[in-house]
N, C-alpha and C positions, 0 to 999 in steps of 0.2 A: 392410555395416553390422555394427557390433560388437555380438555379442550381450550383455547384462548379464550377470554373474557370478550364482550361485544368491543369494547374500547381497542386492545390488542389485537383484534383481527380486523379491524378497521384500518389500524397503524397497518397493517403486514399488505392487505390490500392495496393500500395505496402507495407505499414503496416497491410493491410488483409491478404496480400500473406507472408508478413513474420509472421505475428503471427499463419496463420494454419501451416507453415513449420518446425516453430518452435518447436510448438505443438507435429508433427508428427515425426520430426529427430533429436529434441533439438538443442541448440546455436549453439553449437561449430561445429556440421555439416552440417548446414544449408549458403551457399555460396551466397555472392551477385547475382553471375552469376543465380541461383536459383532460388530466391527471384523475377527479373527481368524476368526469364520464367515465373514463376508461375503469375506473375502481369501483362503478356503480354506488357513487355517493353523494351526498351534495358538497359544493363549496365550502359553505359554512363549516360540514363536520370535518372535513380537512385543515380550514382554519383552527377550527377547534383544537388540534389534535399538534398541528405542526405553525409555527409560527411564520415561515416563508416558503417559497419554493428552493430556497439555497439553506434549509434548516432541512429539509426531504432529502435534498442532495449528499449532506453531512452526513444523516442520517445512514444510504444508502452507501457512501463509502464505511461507513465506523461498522457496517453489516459482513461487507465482505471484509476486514481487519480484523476481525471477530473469530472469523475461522481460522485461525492458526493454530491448534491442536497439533496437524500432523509435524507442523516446524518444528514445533516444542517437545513432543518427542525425540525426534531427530537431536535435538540440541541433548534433550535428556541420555541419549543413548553415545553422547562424545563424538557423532559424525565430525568427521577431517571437516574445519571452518570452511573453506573453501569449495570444495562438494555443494556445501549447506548455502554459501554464499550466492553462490550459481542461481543453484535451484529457486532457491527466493525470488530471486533476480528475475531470473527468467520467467517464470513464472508471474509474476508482478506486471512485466513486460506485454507479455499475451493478454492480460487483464484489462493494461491499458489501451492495446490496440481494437480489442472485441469493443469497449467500453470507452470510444474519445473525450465526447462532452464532461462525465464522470471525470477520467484522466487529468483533464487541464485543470480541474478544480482543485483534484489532490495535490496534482503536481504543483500548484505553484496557489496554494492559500492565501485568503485576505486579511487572514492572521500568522503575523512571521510564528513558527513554531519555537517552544521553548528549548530551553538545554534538554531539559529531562522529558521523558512520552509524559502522556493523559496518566494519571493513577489512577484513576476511575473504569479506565475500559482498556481492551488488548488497540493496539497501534502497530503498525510497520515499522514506525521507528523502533518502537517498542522492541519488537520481536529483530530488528536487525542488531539494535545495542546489544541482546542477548545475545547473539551469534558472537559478537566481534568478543562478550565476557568470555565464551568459551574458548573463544581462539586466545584470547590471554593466556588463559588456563592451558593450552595448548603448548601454550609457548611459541606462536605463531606469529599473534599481534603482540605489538608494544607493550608493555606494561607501565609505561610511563606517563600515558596520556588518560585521560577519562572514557570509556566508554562509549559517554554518552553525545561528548563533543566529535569521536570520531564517528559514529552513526550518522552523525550532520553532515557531515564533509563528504561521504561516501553520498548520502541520500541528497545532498547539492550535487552534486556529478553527476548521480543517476539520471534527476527530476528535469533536469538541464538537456542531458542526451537525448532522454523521452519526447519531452516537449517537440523538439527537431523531428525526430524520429515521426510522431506523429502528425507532422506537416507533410513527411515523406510515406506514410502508412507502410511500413515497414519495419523489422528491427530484427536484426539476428541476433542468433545465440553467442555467435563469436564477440560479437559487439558489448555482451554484459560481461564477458571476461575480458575484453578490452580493460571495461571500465572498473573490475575490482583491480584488474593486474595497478590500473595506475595508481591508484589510490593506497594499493595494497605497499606499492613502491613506496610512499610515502607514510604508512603507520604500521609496515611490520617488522619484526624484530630484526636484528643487524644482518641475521644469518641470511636473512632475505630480500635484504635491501635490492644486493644486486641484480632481482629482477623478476625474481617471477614465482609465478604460480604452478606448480605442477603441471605438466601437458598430461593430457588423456592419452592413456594406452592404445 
């Protein structure tokens, strides 16, 4: 096993220390000075290393975005879109609940997002514009729209519900297949229009 360089275990330290603090005090009262007790490091080398406390936070989402392996499989393997949609979902959802402060930053960026994910690194968007290629492929979704535009409109619905959802610190699972059925109403193929998404057996 390759051990980390002193610089990258520095980084890794200090997005441990700021995601339990986070956790524990939420953003806005969680202080670099803080972050750098809790990390056992000085200010400075956290200055050094990250250029804000909302560049740590970035950070620490693009971390967990990151692990989408087991999706990508799943996408690899033709899972029914819907299935795959859920789970994301849902998934995503518990994320946001365990992780509020975190939450509201994703959910609702100080940079509008573009059409297309990051090409540089894995993204949510990323990985849900995947799902909805598959469901093309599927013959599910539309095939007449982009992609990437539809990922937006779904991940505007979601980001929206959440936001609420996490004023009310709760969110069911019924509630993320609320939100693909509607959406779904709106950008799947004709055979589906009429309404819906499969019910569980």
């Amino acid at each position: 096993m390759t051990i980390p360089k002193r610089t990258e275990r520095s980084r890794i330290l200090i997005l441990d220390a700021a995601d339990t603090a986070f956790r524990e005090k939420g953003f806005a009262a969680t202080s670099v000075e803080e972050i750098a007790m809790r990390a056992g490091l000085t200010r400075k080398t956290v200055y050094n290393l990250f250029a804000s406390k909302d560049e740590i936070a970035e950070q620490l989402i693009a971390r967990v975005e990151a692990n989408d392996a087991p999706y990508r499989a799943r996408i690899g393997a033709g899972e029914n879109v819907y299935s795959l949609l859920e789970c994301v979902f849902v998934d995503s959802a518990n994320w946001c609940l365990a992780n509020p402060s975190l939450a509201r930053l994703a959910l609702a960026p100080a940079k509008r997002p573009f059409l297309e994910p990051p090409p540089d690194r894995s993204s949510f968007q990323g990985l849900v514009r995947d799902i909805l290629r598959l469901g093309q492929d599927q013959g599910a979704i539309r095939k007449d729209e982009d992609p990437n535009f539809m990922a937006l409109v779904l991940l505007g619905i979601y980001g929206q519900a959440m936001l609420s959802a996490l004023a009310n610190g709760q969110f069911s699972q019924e509630e993320i297949r609320r939100i693909i059925r509607i959406v779904i109403e709106g950008i799947g193929s004709s055979s589906l229009r009429s309404g819906a998404l499969p019910t569980k057996s």
